[in-house]
Backbone bond lengths (Angstrom), bond angles and torsions (degrees), N, CA, C in turn:
res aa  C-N    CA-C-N  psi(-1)  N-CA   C-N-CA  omega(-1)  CA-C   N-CA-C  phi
1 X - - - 1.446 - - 1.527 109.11 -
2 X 1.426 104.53 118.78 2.015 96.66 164.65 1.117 120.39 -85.57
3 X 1.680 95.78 148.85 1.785 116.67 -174.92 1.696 99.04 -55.68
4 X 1.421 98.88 170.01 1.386 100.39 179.87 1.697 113.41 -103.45
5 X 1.366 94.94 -14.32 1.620 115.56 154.45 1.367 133.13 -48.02
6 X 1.435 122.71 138.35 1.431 120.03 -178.25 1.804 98.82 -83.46
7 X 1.751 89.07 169.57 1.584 125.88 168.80 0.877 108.62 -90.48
8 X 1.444 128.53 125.16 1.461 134.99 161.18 1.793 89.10 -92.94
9 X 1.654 124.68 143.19 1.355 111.67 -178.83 1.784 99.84 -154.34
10 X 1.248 104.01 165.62 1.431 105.31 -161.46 1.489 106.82 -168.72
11 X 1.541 115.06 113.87 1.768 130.41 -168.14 1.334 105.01 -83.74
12 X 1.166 112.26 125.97 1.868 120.84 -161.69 1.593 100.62 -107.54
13 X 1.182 147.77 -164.88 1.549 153.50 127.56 1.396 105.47 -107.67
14 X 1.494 139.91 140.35 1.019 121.43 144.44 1.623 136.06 -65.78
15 X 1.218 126.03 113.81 1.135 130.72 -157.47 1.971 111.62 -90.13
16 X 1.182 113.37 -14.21 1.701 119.27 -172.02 1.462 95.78 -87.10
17 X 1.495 106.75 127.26 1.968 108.81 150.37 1.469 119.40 -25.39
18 X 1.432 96.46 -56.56 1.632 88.85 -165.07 1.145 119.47 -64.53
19 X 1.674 117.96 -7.65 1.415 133.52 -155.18 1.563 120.69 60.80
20 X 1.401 144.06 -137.28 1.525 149.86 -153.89 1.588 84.99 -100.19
21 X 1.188 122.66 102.80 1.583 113.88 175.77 1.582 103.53 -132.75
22 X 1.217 124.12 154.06 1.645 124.60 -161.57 1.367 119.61 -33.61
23 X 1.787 115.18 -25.76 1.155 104.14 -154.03 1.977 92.07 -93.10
24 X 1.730 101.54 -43.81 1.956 70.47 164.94 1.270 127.96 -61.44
25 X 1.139 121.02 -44.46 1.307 129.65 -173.94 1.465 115.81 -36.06
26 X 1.890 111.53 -43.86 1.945 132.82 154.16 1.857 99.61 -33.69
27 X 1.299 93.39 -61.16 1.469 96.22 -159.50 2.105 102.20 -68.55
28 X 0.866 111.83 -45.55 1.444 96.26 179.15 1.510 97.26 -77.34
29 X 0.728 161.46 -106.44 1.583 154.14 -147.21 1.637 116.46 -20.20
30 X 1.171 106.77 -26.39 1.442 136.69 168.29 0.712 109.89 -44.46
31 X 1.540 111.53 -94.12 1.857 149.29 174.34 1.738 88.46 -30.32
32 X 1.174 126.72 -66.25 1.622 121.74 -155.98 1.393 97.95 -87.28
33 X 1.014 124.08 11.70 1.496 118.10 171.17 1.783 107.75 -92.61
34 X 1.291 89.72 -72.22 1.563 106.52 168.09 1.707 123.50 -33.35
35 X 1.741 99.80 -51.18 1.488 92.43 166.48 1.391 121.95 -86.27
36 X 1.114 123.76 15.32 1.771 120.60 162.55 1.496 106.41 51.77
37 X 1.792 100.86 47.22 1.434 100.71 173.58 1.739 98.77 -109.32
38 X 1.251 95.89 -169.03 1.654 94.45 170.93 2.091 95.05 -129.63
39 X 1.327 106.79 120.87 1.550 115.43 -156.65 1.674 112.29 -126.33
40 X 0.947 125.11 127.24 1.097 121.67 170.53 1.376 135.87 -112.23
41 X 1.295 148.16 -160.46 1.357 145.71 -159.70 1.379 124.69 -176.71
42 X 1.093 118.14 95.65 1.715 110.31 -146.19 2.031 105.40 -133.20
43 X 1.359 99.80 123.16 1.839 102.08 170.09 0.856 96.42 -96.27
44 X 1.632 118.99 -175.20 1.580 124.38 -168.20 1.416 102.69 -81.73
45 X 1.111 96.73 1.68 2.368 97.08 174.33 1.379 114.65 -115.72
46 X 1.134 87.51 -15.91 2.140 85.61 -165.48 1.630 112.50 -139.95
47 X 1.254 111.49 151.52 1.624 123.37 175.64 1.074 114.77 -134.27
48 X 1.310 116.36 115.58 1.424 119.16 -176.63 1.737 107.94 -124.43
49 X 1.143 104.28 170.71 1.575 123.76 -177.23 1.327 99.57 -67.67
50 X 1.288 132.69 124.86 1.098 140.67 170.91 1.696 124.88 -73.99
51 X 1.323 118.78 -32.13 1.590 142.73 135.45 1.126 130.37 -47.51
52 X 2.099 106.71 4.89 1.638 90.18 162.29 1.594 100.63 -159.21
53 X 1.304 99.70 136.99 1.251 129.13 -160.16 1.552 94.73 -66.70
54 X 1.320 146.87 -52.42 1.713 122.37 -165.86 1.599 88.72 -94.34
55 X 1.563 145.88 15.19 1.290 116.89 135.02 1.152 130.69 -74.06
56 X 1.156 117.53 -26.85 1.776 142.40 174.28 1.872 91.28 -63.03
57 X 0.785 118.75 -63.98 1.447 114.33 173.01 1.428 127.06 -49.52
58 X 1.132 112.52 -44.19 1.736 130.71 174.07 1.818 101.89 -44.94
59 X 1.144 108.82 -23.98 1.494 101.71 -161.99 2.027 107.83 -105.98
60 X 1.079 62.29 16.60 2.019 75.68 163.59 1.616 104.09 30.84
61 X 1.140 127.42 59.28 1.937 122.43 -169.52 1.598 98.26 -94.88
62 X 1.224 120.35 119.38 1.710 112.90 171.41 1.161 107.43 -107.70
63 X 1.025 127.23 -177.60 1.541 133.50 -156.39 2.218 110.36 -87.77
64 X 0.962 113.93 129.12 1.426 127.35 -139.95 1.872 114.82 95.06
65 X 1.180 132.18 -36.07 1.315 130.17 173.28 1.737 134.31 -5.05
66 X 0.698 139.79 133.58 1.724 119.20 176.12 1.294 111.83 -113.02
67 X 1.272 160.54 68.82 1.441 158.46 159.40 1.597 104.71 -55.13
68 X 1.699 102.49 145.54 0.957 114.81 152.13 1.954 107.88 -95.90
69 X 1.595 92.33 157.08 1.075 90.38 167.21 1.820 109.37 -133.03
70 X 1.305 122.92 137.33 1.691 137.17 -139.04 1.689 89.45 -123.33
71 X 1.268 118.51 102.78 1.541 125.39 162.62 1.989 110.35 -82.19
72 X 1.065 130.66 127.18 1.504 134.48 168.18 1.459 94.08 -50.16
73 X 1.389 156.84 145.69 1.459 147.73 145.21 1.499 94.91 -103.06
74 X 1.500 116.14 112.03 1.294 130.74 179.35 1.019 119.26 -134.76
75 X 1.777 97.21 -23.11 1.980 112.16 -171.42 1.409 88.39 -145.89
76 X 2.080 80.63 -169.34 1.559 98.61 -171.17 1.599 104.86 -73.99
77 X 1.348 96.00 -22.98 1.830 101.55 -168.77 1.544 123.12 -71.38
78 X 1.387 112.14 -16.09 1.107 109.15 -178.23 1.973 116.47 -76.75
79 X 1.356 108.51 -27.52 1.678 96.13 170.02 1.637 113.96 -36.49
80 X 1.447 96.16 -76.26 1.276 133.42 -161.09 2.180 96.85 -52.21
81 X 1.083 94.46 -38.21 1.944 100.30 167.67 1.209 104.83 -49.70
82 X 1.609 120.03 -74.49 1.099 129.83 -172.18 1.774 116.93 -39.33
83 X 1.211 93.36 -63.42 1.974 107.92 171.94 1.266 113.26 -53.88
84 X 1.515 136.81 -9.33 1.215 125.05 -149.70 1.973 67.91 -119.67
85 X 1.100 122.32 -73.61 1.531 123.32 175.94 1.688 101.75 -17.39
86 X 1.291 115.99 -83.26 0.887 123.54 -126.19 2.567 99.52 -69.86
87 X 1.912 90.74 -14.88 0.937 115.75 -177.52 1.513 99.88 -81.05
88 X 1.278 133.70 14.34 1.349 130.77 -175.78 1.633 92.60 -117.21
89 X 1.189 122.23 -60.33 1.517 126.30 169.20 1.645 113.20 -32.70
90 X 1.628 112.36 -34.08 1.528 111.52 -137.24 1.544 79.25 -98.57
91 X 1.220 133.78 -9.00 1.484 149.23 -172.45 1.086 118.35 -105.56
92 X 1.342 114.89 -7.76 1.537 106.50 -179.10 1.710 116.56 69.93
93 X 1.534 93.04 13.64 1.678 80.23 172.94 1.701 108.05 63.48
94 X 1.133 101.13 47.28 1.887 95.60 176.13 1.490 101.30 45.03
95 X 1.280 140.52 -7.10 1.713 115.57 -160.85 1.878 96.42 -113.68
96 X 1.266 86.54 150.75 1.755 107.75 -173.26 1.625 102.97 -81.99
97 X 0.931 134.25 91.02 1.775 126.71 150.29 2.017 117.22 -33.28
């Protein structure tokens, strides 16, 4: 069933060699855990739960990739989710290429 709530949403690149590999995948499942949003993660084929790390994996993203990433907007917390996500992508995930 869909919320009756909007998407706040925002088109990322994957920026790491290895592409989407457990340890970002830790870090976004994280981020949307912590902010007690409800988040998603979507290629042009697939949508997965953004709150869980072997769906984040399921979607095989290697480095060049394009995901969207889909915030619930229900609260105040979800901007600041989105920006904090999208600030993990824009970083490379802490990891050095």
């Amino acid at each position: 069933m869909d919320s009756p709530c909007a998407w706040l949403k925002a088109t990322v690149t994957i920026p790491n060699a290895l592409g989407l590999h457990a340890r970002p995948a830790a870090q976004i499942a994280k981020t949307v855990q912590d902010a007690d949003v409800n988040a998603r993660l979507a290629t042009a084929h697939e949508t997965v739960d953004a709150s869980s790390i072997i769906d984040i994996l399921t979607l095989g993203c290697v480095k060049g990739s394009q995901v969207t990433l889909e915030v619930e907007k229900c609260g105040a917390r979800s901007e600041n989710a989105l920006r904090r996500l999208v600030s993990l992508f824009e970083n490379g995930f802490g990891e050095h290429s």
